[in-house]
C-alpha positions in Angstrom: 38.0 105.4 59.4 34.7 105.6 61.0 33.8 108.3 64.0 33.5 105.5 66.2 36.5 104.1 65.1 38.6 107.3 65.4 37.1 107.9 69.0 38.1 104.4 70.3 41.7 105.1 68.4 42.2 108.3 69.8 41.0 106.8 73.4 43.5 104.4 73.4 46.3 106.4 72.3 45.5 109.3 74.7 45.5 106.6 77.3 48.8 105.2 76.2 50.1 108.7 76.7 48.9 109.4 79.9 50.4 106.2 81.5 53.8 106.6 79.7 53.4 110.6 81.1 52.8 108.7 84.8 56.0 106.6 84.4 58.3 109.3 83.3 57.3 111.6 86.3 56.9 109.0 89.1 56.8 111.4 92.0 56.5 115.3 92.2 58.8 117.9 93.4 56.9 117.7 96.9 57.4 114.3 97.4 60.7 113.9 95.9 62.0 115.9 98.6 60.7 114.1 101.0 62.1 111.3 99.8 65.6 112.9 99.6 65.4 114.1 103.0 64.3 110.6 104.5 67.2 108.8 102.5 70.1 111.5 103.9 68.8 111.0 107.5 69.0 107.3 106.8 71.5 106.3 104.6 74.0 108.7 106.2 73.4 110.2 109.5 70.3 111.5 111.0 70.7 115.3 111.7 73.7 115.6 109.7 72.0 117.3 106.7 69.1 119.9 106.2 67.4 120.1 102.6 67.1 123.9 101.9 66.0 123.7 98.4 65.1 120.9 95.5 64.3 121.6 91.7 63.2 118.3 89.7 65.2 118.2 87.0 62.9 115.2 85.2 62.9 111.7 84.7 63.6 109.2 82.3 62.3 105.3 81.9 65.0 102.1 83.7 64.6 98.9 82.5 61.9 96.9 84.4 62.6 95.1 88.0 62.9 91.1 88.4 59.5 91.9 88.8 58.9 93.1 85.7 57.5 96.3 87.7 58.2 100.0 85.8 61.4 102.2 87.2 61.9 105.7 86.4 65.0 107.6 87.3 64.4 111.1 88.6 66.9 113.7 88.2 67.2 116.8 90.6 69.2 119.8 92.0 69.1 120.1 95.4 71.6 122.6 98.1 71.6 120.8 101.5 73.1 122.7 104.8 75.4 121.3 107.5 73.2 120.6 110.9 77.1 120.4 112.5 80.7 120.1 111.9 82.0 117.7 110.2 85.4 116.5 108.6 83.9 114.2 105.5 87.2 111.5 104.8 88.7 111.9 107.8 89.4 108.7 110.0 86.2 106.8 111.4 83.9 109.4 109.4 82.2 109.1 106.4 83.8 109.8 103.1 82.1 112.1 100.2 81.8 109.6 98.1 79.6 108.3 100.4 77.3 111.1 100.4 77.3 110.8 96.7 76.2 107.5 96.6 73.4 108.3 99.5 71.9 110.5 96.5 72.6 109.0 93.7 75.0 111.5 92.6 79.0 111.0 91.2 81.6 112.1 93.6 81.8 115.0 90.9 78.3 116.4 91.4 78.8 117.0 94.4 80.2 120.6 95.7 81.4 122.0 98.9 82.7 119.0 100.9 85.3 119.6 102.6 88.1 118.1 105.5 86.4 120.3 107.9 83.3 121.7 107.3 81.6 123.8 109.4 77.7 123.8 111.0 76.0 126.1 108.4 77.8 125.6 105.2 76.1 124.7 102.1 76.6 121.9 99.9 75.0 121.6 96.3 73.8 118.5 94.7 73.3 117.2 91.0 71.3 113.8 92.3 68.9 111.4 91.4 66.1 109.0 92.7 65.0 105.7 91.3 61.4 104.5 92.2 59.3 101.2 91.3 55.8 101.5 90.1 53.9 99.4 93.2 50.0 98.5 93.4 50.8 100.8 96.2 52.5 103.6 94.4 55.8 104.9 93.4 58.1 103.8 96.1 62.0 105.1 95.9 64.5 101.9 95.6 67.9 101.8 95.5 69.8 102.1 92.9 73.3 102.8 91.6 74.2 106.4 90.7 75.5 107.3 86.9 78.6 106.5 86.0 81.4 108.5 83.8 83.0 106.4 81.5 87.3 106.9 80.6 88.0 109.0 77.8 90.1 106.8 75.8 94.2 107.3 75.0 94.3 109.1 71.8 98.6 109.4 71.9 99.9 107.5 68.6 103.0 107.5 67.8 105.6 105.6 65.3 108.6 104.4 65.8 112.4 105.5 64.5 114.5 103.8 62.2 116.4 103.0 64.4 113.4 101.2 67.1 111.9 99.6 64.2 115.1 97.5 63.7 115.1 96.3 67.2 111.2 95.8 66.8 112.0 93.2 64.0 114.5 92.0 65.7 112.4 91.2 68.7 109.6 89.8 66.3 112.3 87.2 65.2 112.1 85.6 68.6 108.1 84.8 68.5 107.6 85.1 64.8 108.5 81.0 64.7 107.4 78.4 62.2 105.2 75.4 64.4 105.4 74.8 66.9 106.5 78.0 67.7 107.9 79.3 71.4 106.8 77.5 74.3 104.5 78.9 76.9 106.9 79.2 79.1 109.4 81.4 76.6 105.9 83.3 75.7 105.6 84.5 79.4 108.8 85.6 79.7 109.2 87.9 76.6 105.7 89.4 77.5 106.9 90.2 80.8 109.9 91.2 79.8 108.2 93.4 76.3 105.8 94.9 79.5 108.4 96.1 81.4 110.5 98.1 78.6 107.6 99.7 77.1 106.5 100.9 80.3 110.3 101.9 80.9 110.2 103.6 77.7 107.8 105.6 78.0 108.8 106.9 81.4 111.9 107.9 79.8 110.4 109.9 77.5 107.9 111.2 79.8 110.4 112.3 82.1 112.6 114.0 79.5 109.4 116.0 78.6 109.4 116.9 82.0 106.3 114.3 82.4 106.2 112.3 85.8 105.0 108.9 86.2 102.8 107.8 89.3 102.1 104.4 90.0 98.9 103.6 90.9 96.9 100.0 91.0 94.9 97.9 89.0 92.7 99.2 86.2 89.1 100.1 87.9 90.7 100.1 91.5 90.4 103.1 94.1 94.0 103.4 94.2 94.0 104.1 90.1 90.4 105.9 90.4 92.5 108.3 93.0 95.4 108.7 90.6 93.3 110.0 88.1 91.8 112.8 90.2 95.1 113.5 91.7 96.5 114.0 88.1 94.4 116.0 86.8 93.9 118.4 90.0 97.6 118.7 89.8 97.7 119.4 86.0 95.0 122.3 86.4 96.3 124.1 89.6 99.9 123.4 88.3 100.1 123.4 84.8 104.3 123.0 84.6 104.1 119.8 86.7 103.2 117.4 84.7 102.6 113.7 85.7 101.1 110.5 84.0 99.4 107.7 85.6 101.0 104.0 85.7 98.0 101.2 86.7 99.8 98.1 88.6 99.0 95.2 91.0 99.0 97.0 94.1 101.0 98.4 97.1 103.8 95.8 96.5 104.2 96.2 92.9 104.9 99.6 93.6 106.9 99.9 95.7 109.1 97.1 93.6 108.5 99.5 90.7 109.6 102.4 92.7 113.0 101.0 93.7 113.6 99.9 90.0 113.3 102.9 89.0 110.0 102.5 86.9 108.1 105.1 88.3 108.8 108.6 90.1 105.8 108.9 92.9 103.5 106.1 93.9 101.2 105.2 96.2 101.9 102.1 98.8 99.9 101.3 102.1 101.8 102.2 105.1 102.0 98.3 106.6 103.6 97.4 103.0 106.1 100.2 102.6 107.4 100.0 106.5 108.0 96.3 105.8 109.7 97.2 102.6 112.4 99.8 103.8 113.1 97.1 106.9 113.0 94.1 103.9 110.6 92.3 106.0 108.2 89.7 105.2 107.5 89.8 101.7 111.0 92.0 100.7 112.7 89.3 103.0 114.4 87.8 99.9 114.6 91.1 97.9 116.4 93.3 101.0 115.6 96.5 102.2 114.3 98.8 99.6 115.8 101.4 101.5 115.6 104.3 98.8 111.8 105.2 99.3 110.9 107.9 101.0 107.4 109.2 102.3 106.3 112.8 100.7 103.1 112.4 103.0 99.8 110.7 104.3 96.9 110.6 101.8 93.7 108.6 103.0 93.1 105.6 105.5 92.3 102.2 104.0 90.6 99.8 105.9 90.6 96.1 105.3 87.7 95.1 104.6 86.5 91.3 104.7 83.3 91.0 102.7 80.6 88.3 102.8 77.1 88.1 101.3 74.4 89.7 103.7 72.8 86.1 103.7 76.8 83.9 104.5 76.4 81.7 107.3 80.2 83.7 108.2 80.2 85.6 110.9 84.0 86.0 112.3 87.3 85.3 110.7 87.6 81.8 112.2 84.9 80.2 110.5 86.6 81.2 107.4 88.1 77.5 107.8 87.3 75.1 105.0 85.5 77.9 102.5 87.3 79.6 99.2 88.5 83.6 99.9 89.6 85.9 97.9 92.8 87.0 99.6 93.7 89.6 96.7 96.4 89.7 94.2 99.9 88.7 94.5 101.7 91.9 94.7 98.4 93.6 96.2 98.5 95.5 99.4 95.0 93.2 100.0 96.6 90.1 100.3 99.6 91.3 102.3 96.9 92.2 104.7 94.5 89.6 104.5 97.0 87.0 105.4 98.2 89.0 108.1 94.4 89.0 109.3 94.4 85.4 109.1 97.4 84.7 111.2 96.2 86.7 113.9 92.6 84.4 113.8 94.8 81.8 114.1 93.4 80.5 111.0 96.5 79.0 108.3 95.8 79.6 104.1 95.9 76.1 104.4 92.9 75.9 106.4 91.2 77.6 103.5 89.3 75.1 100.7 90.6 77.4 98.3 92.2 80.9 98.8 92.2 82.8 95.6 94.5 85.6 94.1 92.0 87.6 91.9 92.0 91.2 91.7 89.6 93.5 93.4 86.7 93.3 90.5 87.1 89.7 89.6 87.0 88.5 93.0 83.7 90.8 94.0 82.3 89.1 90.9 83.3 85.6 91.8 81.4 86.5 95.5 78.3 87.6 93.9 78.3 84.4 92.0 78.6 82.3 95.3 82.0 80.9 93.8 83.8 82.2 96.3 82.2 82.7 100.3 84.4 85.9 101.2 86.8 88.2 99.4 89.0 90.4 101.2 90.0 94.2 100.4 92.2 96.9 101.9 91.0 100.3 100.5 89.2 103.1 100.9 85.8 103.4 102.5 83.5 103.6 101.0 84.6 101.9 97.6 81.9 102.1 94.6 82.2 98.1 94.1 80.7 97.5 97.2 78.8 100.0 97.2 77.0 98.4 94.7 76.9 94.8 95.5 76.0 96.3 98.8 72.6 97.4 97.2 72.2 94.2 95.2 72.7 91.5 96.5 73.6 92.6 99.5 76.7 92.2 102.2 77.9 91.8 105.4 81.6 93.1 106.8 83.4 90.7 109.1 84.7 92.4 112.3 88.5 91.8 113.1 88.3 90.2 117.2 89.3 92.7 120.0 91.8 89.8 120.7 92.8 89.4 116.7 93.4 93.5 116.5 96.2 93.2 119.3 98.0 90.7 117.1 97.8 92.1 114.1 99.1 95.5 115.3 102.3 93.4 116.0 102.4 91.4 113.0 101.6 94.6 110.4 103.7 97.7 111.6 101.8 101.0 110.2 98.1 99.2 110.3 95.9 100.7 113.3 92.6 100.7 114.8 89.6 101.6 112.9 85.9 101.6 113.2 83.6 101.6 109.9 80.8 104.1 111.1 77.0 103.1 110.6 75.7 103.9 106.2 79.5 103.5 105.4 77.6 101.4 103.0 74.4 101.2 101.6 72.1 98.9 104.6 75.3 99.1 107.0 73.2 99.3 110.0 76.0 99.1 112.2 79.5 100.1 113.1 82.4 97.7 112.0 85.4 97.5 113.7 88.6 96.8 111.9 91.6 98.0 110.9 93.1 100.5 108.7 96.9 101.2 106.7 97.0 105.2 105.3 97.7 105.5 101.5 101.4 106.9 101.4 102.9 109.2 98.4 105.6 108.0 98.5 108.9 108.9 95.9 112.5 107.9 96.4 116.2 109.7 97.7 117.0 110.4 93.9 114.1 112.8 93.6 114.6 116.3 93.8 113.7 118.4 97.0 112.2 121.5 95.0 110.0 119.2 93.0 109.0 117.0 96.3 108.2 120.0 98.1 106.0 121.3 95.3 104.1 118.3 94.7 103.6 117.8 98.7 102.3 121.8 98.5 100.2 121.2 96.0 98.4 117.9 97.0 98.5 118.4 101.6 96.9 121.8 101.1 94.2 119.9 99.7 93.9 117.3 102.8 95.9 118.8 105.5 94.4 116.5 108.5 95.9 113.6 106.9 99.1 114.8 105.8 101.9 113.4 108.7 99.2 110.3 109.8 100.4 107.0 109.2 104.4 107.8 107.9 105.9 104.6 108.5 109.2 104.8 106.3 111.4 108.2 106.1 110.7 111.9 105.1 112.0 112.8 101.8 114.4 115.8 102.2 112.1 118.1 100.3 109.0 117.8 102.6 111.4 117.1 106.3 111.0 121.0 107.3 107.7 120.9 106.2 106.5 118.3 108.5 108.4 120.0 111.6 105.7 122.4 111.5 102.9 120.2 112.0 101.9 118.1 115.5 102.1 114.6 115.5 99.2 112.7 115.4 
């Protein structure tokens, strides 16, 4: 190669350098906290937080915009102080997951949020910061915050002599030469082959001295809570041991619960009141009058989502559009048609009102197949949290005349206001309503083991722990409760 040649080589590779050295660094530390401090005062509450300190922790390249423009993610460390008190989770504030999403952070990177903290108090951050290369600049965007994926089930086990016989004999009944069982037979022996494995293996839990809590669907907040909850009471108790159980929703639990299919669960308080008085839904069934509250975990607002650029404004102009109105045994639709009654608006003023769950119906919204989806669950969920960012949304209010209604029609639910940056571009308060998240077990469990469990998990989230009981105290956790003022 030629000097000349090796000069204009080494040119344009020093040049390619440089710009791919630009795009990996974006922004300096300087301006990076900037940045963080502008998007705390915004995105949650101005005067909330104070950035003490920031490290830049480095960057690494995003796949281009629509735009085809350059994104970098930029990782930090940063220690933010308290400007006041503040009870993060509590009713009508905002939740810590919120405050992880405001930096791009997951809930777990986040330390020293508490139910009550104080003015002062530090809290420590593993964030990050996506910018877009402009003609302008780096500018920060938004952008959705890493995500942990599930560590998958490893247990394996075979079965006896004895199981394997009843295994074959079971394979007898679909193993059938053409045309084989109908669709209707085929439903049946699935539920029915759901249901006793999911018995079995509570059995054997429970003989191990293994527990099983029912949650809600795969990917839900209620099963995203059970997980946490299960593994914070694994590691401060080791003895109590409990295992998670994924389901449809408030209803199926509590159903599941009176069955016998699952020691502890979690049901909204609107659902489980109407249960123990076999109301509404548990009209046919009759009182499930074995449950019993252990406590109040969280509030769960319902939630009635449309894109940020729907014609929808209010519930009553719902009429004639296709909703998402939640799954069958789902807390969401046991709510959402409440909402609709007190709108005056009848399911059969919908064009089409569809039973998806949670994930499947915020899918079907982004894709304009549906024009609203409703949710009860806690705020600030990481679904729409995301859509929130892109494409954007819009929450519905429930009317000032609706909320009177529906306080009638849905013992447990009550008044709730959304507070401004609930959500990503939530510029203003939304008022709705809200159920609490019950634990909630049954008569035949033990008072020492209800009592330890309710020890173990209120000391945790004591503000919350007697809001919200709808159905009654378990023995274990009666004298307990005495102790503490009503809400």
């Amino acid at each position: 190669m030629t000097s000349a040649l090796w000069r204009t080589a080494s040119v344009g590779v020093a040049g390619l350098l440089l710009l791919a050295a630009g795009c990996a660094r974006a922004v300096d530390e300087s301006r990076l906290s900037t940045d963080v401090q502008s998007r705390v005062d915004r995105d949650l509450a101005p005067e909330l937080f104070d950035l003490v300190a920031l490290r830049r922790e480095g960057s690494a390249p995003l796949p281009a915009a629509e735009s085809q423009a350059p994104r970098v993610i930029v990782y930090f460390n940063a220690t933010l102080r308290l400007a006041r008190d503040y009870a993060f989770g509590g009713w009508e504030q905002l939740a810590p997951s919120s405050v992880a999403y405001a930096l791009g952070a997951t809930e777990k990177g986040v330390f020293g949020l508490s139910a009550q903290n104080r003015a002062g108090e530090m809290v420590r951050v593993y964030g990050s910061a996506v910018y877009e290369e402009t003609p302008d600049g780096w500018i920060q965007v938004a952008g959705a915050p890493p995500t942990t994926a599930a560590a998958p089930n490893l247990d394996a086990t075979g079965p006896s002599s004895r199981s394997k016989q009843l295994i074959d004999k079971l394979a007898e009944k679909v193993n059938l030469p053409p045309p084989g069982v109908s669709p209707q037979e085929d439903e049946i022996i699935a539920e029915e082959l759901a249901r006793a494995a999911e018995n079995i293996e509570r059995r054997v839990q429970r003989r191990a001295h293994t527990f099983t809590m029912a949650t809600g669907a795969a990917g839900s907040e209620y099963a995203r809570f059970g997980q946490s909850f299960v593994e914070a009471i694994t590691a401060a108790a080791p003895a109590v041991k409990l295992r998670q159980r994924t389901s449809e929703g408030s209803v199926d639990n509590a159903n599941l619960l009176a069955r016998g299919e699952a020691d502890y669960a979690i049901l909204q308080s609107d659902v489980a009141a109407a249960a123990v008085a076999g109301e509404d839904l548990f009209a046919r069934s009759g009182p499930l009058a074995s449950l019993r509250a252990v406590g109040g975990l969280f509030p769960e607002a319902i939630h009635i989502v449309v894109l940020a650029n729907s014609p929808i404004r209010e519930v009553g102009q719902l009429r004639g559009h296709r909703v998402g109105i939640g799954a069958p045994a789902s807390g969401t639709r046991f709510d959402a048609l409440a909402v609709l009654e007190a709108h005056g608006v009848k399911v059969t003023d919908l064009a089409e009102a569809r039973g998806d769950a949670t994930a499947a119906a915020l899918a079907r919204l982004q894709r304009g197949q549906v024009h609203a989806v409703f949710l009860t669950t806690l705020a600030p969920t990481r679904e729409l949290q995301q859509l929130a960012v892109s494409p954007g949304i819009r929450l519905i209010p429930v009317s000032e005349r609706a909320m009177a209604r529906l306080l009638e029609l849905r013992p447990g639910l009550a008044p709730l206001t959304l507070p401004a940056n609930t959500y990503p571009r939530q510029q203003a308060p939304v008022a709705t309503v809200a159920a609490t998240a019950l634990l909630v077990t049954t008569d035949e469990a033990p008072e020492a083991e209800v009592a330890a469990v309710a020890d173990l998990v209120f000391k945790r989230m004591p503000q919350n722990e007697r809001r919200g009981v709808t159905i009654p105290l378990h023995s274990g956790v009666a004298r307990r409760f005495s102790s503490i003022p009503r809400e």
